[in-house]
BAMIGU-378386 format. One record per atom (N, C-alpha, C): residue number from 1; atom name; x negated, y negated, z. Coordinates in pm, whole numbers, plus 50000, padded with zeros to 5 digits. Each point is the difference from the previous one (the first is absolute). Layout:
BEGIN
NUM, CA, X, Y, Z
...
END
This chain:
BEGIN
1, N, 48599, 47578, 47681
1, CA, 49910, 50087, 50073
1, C, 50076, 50125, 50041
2, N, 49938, 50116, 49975
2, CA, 50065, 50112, 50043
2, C, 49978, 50047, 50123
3, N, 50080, 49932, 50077
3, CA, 50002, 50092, 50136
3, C, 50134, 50039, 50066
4, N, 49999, 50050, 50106
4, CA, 50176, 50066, 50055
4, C, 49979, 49970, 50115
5, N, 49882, 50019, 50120
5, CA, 49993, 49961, 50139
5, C, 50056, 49868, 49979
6, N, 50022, 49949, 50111
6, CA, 49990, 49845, 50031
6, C, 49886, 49967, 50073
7, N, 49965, 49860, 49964
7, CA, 49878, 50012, 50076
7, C, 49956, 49968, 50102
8, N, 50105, 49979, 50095
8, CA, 50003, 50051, 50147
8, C, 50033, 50125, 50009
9, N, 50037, 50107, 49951
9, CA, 50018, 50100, 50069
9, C, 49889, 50064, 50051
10, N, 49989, 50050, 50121
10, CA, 49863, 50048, 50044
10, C, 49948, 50109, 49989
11, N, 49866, 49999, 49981
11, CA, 49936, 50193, 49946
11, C, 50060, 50104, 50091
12, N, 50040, 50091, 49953
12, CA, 50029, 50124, 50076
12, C, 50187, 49990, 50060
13, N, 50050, 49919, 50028
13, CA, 50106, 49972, 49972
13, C, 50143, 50049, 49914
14, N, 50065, 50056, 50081
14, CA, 50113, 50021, 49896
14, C, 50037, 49862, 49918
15, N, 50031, 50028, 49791
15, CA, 50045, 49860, 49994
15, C, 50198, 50030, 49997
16, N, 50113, 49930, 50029
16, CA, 50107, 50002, 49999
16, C, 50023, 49973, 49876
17, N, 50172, 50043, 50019
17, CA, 50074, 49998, 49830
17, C, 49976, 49877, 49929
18, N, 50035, 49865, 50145
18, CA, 49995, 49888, 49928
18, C, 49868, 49915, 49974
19, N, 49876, 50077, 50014
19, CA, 49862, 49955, 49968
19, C, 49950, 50025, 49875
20, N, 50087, 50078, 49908
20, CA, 49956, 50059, 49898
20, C, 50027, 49886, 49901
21, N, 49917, 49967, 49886
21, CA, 50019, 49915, 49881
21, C, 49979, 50099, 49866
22, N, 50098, 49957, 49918
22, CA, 49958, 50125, 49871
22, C, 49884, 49913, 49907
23, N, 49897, 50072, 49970
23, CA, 49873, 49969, 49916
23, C, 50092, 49935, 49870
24, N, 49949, 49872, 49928
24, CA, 50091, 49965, 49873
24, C, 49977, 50144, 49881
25, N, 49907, 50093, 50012
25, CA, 50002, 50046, 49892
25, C, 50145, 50114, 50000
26, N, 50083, 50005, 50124
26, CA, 50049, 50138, 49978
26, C, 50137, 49930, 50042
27, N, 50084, 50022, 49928
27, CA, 50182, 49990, 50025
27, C, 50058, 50018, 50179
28, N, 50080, 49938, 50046
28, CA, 50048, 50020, 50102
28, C, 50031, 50205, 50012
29, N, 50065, 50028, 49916
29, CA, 50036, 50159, 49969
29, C, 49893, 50084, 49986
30, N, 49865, 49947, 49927
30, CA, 49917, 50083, 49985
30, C, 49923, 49996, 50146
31, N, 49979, 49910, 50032
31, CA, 49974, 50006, 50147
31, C, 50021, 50054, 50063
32, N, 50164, 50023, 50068
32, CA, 50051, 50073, 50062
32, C, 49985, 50123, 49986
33, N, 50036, 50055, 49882
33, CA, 49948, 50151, 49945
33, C, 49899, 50044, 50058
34, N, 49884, 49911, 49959
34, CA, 49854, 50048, 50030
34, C, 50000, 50000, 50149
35, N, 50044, 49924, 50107
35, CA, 50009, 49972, 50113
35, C, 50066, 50153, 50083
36, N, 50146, 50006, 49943
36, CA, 50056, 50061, 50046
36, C, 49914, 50186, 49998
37, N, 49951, 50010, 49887
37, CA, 49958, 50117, 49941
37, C, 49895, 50033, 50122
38, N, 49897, 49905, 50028
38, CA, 49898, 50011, 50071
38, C, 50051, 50028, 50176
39, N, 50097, 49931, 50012
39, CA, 50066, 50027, 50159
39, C, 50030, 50163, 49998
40, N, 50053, 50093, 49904
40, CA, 50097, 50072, 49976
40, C, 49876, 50094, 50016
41, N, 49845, 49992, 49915
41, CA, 49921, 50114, 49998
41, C, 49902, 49979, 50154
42, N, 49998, 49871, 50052
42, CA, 49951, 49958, 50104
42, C, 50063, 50082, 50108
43, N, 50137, 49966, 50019
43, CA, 50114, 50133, 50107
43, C, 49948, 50109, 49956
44, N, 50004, 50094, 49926
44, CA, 49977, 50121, 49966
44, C, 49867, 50040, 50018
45, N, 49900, 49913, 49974
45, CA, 49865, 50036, 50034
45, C, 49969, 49994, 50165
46, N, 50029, 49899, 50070
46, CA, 49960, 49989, 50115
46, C, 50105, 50065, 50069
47, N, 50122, 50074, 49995
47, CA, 50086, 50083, 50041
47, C, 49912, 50116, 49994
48, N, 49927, 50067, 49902
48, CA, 49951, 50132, 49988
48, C, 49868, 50007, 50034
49, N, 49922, 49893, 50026
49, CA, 49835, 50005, 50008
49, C, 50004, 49912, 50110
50, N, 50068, 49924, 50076
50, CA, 49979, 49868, 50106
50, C, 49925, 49913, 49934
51, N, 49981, 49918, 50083
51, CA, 49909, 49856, 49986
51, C, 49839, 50059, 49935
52, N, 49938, 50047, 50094
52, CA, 49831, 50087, 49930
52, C, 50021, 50028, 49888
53, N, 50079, 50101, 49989
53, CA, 50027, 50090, 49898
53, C, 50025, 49956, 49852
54, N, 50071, 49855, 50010
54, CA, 50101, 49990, 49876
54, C, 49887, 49894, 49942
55, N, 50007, 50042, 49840
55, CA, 49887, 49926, 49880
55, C, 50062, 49909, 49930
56, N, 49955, 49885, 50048
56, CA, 50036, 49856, 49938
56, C, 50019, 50052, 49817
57, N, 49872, 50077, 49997
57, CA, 50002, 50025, 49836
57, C, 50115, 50081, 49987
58, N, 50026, 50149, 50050
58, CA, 50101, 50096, 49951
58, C, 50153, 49888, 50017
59, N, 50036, 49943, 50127
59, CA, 50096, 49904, 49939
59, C, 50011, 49913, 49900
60, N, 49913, 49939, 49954
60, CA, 49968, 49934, 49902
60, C, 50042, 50089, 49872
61, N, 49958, 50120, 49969
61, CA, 49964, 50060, 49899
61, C, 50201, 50058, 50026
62, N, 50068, 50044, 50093
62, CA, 50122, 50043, 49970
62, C, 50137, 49883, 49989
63, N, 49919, 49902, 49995
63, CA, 50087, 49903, 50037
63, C, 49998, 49894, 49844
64, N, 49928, 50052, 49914
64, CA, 49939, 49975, 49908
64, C, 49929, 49895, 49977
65, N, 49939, 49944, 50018
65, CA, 49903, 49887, 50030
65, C, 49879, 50029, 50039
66, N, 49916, 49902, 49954
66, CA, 49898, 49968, 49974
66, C, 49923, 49991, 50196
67, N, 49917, 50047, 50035
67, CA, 49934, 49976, 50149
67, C, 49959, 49833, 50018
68, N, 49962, 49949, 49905
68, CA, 49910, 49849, 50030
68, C, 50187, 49920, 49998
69, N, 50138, 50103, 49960
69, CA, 50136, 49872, 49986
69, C, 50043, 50023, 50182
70, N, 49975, 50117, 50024
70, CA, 50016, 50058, 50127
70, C, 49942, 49887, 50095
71, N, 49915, 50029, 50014
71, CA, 49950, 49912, 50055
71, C, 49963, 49834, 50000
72, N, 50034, 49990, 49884
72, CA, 50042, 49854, 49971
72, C, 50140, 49961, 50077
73, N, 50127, 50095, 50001
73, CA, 50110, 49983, 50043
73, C, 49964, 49988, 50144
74, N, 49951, 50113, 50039
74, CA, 50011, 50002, 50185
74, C, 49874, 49982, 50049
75, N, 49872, 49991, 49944
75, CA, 49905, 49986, 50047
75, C, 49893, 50104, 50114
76, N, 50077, 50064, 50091
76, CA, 49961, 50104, 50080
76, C, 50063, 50103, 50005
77, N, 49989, 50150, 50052
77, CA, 50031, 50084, 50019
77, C, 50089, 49991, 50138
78, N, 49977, 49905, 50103
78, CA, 50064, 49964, 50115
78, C, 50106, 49924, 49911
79, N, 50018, 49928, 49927
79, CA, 50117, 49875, 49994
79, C, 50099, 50071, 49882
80, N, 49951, 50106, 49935
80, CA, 50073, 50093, 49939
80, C, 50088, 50076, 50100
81, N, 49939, 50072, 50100
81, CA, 50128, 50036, 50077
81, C, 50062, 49907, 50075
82, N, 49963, 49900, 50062
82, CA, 50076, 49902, 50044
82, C, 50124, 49970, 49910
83, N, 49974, 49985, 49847
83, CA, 50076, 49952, 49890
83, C, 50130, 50136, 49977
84, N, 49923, 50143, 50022
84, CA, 50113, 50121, 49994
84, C, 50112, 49951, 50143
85, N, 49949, 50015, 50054
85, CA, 50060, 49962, 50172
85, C, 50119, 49906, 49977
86, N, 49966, 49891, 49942
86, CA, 50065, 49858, 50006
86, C, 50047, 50027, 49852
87, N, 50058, 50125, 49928
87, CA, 50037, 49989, 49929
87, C, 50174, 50112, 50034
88, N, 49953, 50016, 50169
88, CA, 50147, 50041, 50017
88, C, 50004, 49915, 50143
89, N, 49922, 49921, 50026
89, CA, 50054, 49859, 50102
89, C, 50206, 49985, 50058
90, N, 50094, 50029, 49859
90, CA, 50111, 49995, 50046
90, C, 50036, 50147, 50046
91, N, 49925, 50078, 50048
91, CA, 50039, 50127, 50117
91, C, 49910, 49963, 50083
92, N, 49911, 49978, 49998
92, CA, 49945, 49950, 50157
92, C, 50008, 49897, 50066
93, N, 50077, 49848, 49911
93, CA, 50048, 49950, 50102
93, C, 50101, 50038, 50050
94, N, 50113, 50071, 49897
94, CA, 50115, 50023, 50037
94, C, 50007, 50092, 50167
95, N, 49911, 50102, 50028
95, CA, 50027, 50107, 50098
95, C, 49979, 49912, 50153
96, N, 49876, 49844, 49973
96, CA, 49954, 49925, 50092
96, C, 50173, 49948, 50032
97, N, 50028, 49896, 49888
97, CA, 50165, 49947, 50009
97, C, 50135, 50102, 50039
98, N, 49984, 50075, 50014
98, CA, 50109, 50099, 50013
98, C, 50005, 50058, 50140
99, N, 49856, 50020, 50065
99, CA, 49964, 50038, 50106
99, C, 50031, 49890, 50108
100, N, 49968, 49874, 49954
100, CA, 50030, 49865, 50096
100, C, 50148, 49984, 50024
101, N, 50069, 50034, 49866
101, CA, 50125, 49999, 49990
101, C, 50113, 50063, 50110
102, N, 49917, 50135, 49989
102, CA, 50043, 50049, 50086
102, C, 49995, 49971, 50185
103, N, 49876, 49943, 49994
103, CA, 49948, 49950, 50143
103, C, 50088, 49906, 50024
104, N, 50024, 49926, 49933
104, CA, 50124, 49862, 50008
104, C, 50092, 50030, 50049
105, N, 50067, 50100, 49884
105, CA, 50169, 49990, 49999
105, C, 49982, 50113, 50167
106, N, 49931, 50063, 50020
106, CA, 50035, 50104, 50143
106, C, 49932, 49937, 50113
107, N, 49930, 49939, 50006
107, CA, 49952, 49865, 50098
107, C, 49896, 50146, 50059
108, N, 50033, 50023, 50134
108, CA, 49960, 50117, 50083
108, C, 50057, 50091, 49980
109, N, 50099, 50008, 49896
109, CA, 50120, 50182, 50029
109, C, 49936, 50048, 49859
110, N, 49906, 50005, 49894
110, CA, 49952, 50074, 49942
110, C, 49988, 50089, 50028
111, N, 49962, 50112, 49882
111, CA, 49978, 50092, 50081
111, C, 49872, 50068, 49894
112, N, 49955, 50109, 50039
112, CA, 49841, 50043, 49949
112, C, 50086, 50051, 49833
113, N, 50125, 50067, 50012
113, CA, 50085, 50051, 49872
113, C, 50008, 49894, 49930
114, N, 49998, 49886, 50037
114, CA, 50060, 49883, 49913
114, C, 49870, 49957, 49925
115, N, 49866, 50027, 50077
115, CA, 49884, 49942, 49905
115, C, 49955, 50154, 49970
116, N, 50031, 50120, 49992
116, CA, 49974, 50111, 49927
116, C, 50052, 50016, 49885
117, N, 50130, 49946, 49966
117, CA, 50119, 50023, 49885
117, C, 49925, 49843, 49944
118, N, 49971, 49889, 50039
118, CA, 49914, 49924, 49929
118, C, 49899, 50066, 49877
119, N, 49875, 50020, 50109
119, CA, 49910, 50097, 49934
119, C, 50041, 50077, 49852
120, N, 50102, 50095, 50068
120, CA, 50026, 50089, 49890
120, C, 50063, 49928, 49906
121, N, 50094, 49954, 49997
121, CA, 50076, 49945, 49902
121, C, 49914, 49890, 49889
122, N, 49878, 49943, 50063
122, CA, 49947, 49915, 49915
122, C, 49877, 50125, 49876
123, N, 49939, 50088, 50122
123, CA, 49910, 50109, 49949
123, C, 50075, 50074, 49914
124, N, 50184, 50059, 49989
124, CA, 50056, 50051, 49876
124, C, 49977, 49973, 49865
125, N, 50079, 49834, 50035
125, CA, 50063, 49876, 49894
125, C, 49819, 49981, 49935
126, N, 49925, 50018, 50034
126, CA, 49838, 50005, 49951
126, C, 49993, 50066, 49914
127, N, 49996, 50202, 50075
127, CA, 49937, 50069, 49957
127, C, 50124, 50058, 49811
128, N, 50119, 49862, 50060
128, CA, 50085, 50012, 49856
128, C, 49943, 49972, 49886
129, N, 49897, 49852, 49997
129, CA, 50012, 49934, 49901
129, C, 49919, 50053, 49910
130, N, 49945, 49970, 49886
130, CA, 49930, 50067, 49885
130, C, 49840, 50004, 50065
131, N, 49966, 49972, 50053
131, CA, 49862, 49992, 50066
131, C, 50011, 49999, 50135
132, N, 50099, 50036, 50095
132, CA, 50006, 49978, 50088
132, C, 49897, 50134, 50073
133, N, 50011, 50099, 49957
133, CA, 49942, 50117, 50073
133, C, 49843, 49988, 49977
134, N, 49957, 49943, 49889
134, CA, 49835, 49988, 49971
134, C, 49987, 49924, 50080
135, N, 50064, 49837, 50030
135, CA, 49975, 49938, 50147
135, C, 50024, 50044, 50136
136, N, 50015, 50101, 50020
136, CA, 50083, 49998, 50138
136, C, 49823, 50118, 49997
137, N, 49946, 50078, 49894
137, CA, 49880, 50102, 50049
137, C, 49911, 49896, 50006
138, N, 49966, 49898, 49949
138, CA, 49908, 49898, 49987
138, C, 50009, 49941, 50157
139, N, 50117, 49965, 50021
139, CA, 50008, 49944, 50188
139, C, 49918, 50141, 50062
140, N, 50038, 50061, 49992
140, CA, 50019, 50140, 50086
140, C, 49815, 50051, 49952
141, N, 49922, 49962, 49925
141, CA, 49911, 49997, 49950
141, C, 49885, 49903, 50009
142, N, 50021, 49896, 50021
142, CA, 49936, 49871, 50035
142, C, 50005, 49977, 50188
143, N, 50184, 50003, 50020
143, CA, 49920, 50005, 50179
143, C, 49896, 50103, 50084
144, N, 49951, 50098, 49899
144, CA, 49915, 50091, 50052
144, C, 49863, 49977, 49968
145, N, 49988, 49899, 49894
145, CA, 49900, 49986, 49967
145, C, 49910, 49989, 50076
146, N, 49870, 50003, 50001
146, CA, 49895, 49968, 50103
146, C, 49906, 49899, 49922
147, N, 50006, 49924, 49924
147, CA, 49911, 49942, 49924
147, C, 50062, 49804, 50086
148, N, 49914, 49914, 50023
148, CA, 50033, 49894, 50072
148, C, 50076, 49926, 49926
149, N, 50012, 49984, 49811
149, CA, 50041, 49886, 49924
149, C, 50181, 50050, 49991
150, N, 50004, 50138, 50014
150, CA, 50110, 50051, 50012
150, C, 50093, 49938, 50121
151, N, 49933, 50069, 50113
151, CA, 50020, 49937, 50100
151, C, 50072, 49894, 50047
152, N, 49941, 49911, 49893
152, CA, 50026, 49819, 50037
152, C, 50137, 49978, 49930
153, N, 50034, 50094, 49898
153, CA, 50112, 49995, 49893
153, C, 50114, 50072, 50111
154, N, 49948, 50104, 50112
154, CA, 50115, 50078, 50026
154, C, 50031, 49844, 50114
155, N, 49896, 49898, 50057
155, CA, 50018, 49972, 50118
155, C, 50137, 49865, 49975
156, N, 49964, 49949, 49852
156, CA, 50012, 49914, 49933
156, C, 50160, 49990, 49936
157, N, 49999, 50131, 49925
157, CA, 50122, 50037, 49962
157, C, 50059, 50102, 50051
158, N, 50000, 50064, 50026
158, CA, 50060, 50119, 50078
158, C, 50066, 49988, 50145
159, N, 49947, 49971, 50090
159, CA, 50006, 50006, 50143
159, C, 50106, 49849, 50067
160, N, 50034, 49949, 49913
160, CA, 50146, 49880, 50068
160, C, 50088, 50070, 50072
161, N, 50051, 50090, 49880
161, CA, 50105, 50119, 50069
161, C, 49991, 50065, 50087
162, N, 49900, 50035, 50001
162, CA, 49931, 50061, 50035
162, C, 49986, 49981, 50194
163, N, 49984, 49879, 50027
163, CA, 49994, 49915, 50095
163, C, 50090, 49934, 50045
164, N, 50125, 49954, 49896
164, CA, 50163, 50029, 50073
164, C, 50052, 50137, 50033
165, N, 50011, 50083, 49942
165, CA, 50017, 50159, 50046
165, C, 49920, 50020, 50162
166, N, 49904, 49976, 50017
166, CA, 49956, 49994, 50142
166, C, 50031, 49944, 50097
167, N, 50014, 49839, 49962
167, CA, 50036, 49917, 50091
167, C, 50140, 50055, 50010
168, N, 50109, 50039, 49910
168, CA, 50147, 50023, 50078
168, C, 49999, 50136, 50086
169, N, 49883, 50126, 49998
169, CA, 50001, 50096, 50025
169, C, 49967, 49964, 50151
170, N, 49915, 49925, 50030
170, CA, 49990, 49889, 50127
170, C, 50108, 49944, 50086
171, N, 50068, 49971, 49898
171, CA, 50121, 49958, 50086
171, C, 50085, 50081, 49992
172, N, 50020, 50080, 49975
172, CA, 50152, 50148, 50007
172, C, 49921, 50072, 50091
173, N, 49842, 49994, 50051
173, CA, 49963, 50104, 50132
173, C, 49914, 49892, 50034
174, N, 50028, 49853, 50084
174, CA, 49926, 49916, 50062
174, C, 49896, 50037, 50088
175, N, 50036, 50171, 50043
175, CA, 49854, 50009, 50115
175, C, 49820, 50062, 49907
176, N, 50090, 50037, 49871
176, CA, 49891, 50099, 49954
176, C, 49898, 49919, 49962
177, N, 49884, 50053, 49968
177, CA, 49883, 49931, 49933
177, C, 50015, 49970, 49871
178, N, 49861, 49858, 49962
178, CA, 50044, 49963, 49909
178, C, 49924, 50129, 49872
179, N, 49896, 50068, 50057
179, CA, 49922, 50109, 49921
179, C, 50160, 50100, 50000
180, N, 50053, 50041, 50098
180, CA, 50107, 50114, 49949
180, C, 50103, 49924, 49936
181, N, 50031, 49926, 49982
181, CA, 50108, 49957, 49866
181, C, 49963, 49990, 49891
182, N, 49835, 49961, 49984
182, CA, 49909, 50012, 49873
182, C, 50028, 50103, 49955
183, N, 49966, 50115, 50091
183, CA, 49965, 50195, 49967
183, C, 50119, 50014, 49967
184, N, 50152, 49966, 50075
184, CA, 50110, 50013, 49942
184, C, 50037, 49994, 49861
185, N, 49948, 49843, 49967
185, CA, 50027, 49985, 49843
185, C, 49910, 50050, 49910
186, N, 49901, 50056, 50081
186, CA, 49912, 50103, 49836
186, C, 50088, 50098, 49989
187, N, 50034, 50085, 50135
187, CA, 50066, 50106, 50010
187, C, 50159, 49952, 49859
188, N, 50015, 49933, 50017
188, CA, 50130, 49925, 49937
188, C, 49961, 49977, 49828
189, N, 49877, 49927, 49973
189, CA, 49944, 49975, 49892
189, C, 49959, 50111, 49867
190, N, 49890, 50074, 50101
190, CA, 49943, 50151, 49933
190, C, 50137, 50071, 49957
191, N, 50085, 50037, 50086
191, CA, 50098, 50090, 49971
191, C, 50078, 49967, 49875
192, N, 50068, 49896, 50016
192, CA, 50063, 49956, 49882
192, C, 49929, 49975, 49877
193, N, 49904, 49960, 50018
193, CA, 49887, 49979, 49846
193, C, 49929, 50141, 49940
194, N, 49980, 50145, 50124
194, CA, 50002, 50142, 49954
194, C, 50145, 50016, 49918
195, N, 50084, 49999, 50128
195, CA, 50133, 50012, 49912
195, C, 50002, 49940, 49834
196, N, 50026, 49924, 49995
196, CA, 50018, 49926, 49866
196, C, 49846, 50045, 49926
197, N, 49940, 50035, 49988
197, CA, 49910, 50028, 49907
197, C, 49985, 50151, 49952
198, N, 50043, 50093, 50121
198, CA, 49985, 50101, 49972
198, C, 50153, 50070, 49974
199, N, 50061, 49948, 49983
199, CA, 50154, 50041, 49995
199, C, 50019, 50167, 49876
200, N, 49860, 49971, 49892
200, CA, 50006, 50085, 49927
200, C, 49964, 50127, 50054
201, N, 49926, 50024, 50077
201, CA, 49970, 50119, 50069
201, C, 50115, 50011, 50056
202, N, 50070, 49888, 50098
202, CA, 50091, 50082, 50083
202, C, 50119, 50111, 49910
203, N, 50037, 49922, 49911
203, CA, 50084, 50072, 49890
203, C, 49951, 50121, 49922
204, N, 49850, 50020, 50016
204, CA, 49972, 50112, 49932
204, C, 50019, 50148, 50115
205, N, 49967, 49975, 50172
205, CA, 49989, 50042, 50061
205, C, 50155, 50051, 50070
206, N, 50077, 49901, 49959
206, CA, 50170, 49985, 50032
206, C, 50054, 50068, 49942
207, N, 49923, 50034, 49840
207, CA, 50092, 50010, 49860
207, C, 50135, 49973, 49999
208, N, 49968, 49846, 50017
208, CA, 50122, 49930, 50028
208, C, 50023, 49901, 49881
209, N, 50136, 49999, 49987
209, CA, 50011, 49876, 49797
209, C, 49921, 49873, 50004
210, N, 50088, 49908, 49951
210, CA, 49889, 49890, 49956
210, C, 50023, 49917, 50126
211, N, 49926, 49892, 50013
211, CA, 49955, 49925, 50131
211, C, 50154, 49893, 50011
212, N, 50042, 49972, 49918
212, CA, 50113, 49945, 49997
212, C, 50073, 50051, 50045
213, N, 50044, 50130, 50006
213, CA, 50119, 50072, 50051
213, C, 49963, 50004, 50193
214, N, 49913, 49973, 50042
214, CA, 49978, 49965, 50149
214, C, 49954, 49902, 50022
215, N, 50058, 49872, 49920
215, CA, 49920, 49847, 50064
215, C, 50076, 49983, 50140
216, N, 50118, 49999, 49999
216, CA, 50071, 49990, 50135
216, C, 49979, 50049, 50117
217, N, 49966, 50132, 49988
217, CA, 49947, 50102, 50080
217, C, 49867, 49962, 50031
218, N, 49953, 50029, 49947
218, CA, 49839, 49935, 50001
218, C, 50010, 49898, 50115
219, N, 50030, 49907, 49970
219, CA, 50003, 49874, 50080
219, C, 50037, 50001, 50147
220, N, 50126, 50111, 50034
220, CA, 50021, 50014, 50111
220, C, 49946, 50097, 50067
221, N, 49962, 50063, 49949
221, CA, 49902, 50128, 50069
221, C, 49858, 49903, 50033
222, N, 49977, 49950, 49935
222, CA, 49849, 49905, 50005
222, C, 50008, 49902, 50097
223, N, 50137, 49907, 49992
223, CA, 50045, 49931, 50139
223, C, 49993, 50044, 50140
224, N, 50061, 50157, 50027
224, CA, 50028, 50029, 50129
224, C, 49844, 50069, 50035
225, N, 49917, 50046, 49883
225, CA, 49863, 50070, 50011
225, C, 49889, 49888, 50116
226, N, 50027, 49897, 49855
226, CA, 49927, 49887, 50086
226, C, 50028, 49920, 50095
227, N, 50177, 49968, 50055
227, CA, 50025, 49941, 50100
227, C, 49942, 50113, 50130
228, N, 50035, 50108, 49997
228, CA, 50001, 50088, 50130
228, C, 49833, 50017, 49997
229, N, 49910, 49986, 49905
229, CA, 49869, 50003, 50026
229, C, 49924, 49864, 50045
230, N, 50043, 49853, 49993
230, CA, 49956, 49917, 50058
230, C, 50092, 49991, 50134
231, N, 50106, 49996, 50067
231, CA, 50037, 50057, 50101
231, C, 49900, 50052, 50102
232, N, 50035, 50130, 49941
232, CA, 49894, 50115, 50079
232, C, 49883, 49949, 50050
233, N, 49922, 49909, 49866
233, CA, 49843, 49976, 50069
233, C, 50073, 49857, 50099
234, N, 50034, 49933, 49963
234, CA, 49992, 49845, 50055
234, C, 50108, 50058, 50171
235, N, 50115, 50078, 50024
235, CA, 50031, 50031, 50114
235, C, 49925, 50110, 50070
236, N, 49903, 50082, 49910
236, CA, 49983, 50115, 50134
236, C, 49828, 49953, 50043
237, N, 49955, 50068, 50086
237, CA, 49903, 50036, 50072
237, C, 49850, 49954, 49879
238, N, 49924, 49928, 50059
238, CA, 49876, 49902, 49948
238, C, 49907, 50119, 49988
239, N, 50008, 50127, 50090
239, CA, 49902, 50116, 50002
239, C, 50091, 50124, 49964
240, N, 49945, 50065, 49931
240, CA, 50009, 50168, 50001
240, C, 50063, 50067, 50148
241, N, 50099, 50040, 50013
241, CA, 49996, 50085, 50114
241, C, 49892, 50138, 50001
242, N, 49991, 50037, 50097
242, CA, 49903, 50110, 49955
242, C, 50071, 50157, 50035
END
């Protein structure tokens, strides 16, 4: 019988790596191919159009495949991005694990630099890899989404880190609110995910060489940008002076 769900997995549902069965008609390799191909035009489509926007068919059609294999593979347009998402799972657990890490080894003497140079260092080592920058506009693209199935993907996959980054921002300023450590880490989030996406403008505007020749730089200018800007909000004044 040709199917790939399992048949518990439930409608609407992201399915995971290890839920997948290959159909007998197609090779472990050809599988993958076809699999992989479809994640690759899936990032790129819903990076440039969001969740509304992006056509089960036009991925289908650049990804080379057939719409009725598309959807045979993933079944929904929700469990397709779930499937892009969870197809870089080892950077988003990693930034959750790294962040705790840090909470550990500094008990209470953390400090806001220590989960900022987190951040960045995982958002670099990303925006390195061969697809890393089409994922990082797709995040930066999807948490804005306004559509609800999106939503459930950002609440689902996205937001762990999301929610350790807060909780330690909590404890390095124990009096502040739990809404201003939130606002902190968008302030923290947005910046670095503009940064890294738009890096090409900055260089056109810099007419500055290639992005490599300031990874170092980059990083520390971006460190002290964003440490002294969550600071600022989380120690000063809850109101506007006037």
């Amino acid at each position: 019988m040709h199917h790939i769900k399992l048949a518990n997995s439930r409608p609407g549902r992201a399915i995971s790596g290890d839920d997948w069965r290959i159909p007998s008609w197609l090779t472990k390799n050809e599988f993958m191919q076809r699999k992989n191909a479809i994640l690759l035009a899936a990032n790129h489509h819903f990076a440039h159009y969001g969740f509304r926007g992006a056509s089960l068919r036009d991925i289908a059609r650049d990804a080379g495949v057939s719409l009725t294999l598309l959807n045979h593979h993933f079944g929904s347009k929700f469990q397709l991005l779930s499937a892009v998402i969870d197809s870089h799972r080892e950077m988003l657990d990693e930034r959750a694990s790294a962040l705790l890490a840090v909470m550990r080894a500094g008990r209470s003497k953390f400090t806001v630099r220590d989960l900022v140079q987190v951040w960045i260092r995982i958002g670099f080592e990303t925006a390195a890899e061969p697809d890393g920058e089409m994922f990082l506009r797709l995040m930066a693209r999807v948490i804005d989404d306004p559509s609800e199935e999106s939503a459930e993907v950002v609440r689902e996959k996205l937001d762990d880190a999301a929610l350790v980054f807060i909780d330690a921002l909590q404890q390095c300023y124990p009096g502040t609110s739990r809404y201003a450590a939130a606002s902190a880490y968008i302030y923290v989030s947005a910046s670095l995910l503009k940064f890294l996406v738009g890096s090409k403008r900055l260089f056109r505007l810099a007419n500055a060489g290639t992005p490599s020749d300031t990874l170092v730089e980059d990083q520390a200018r971006l460190t002290r940008f964003l440490v002294a800007g969550v600071e600022a909000a989380l120690q000063g004044p809850a109101v506007l002076s006037s």
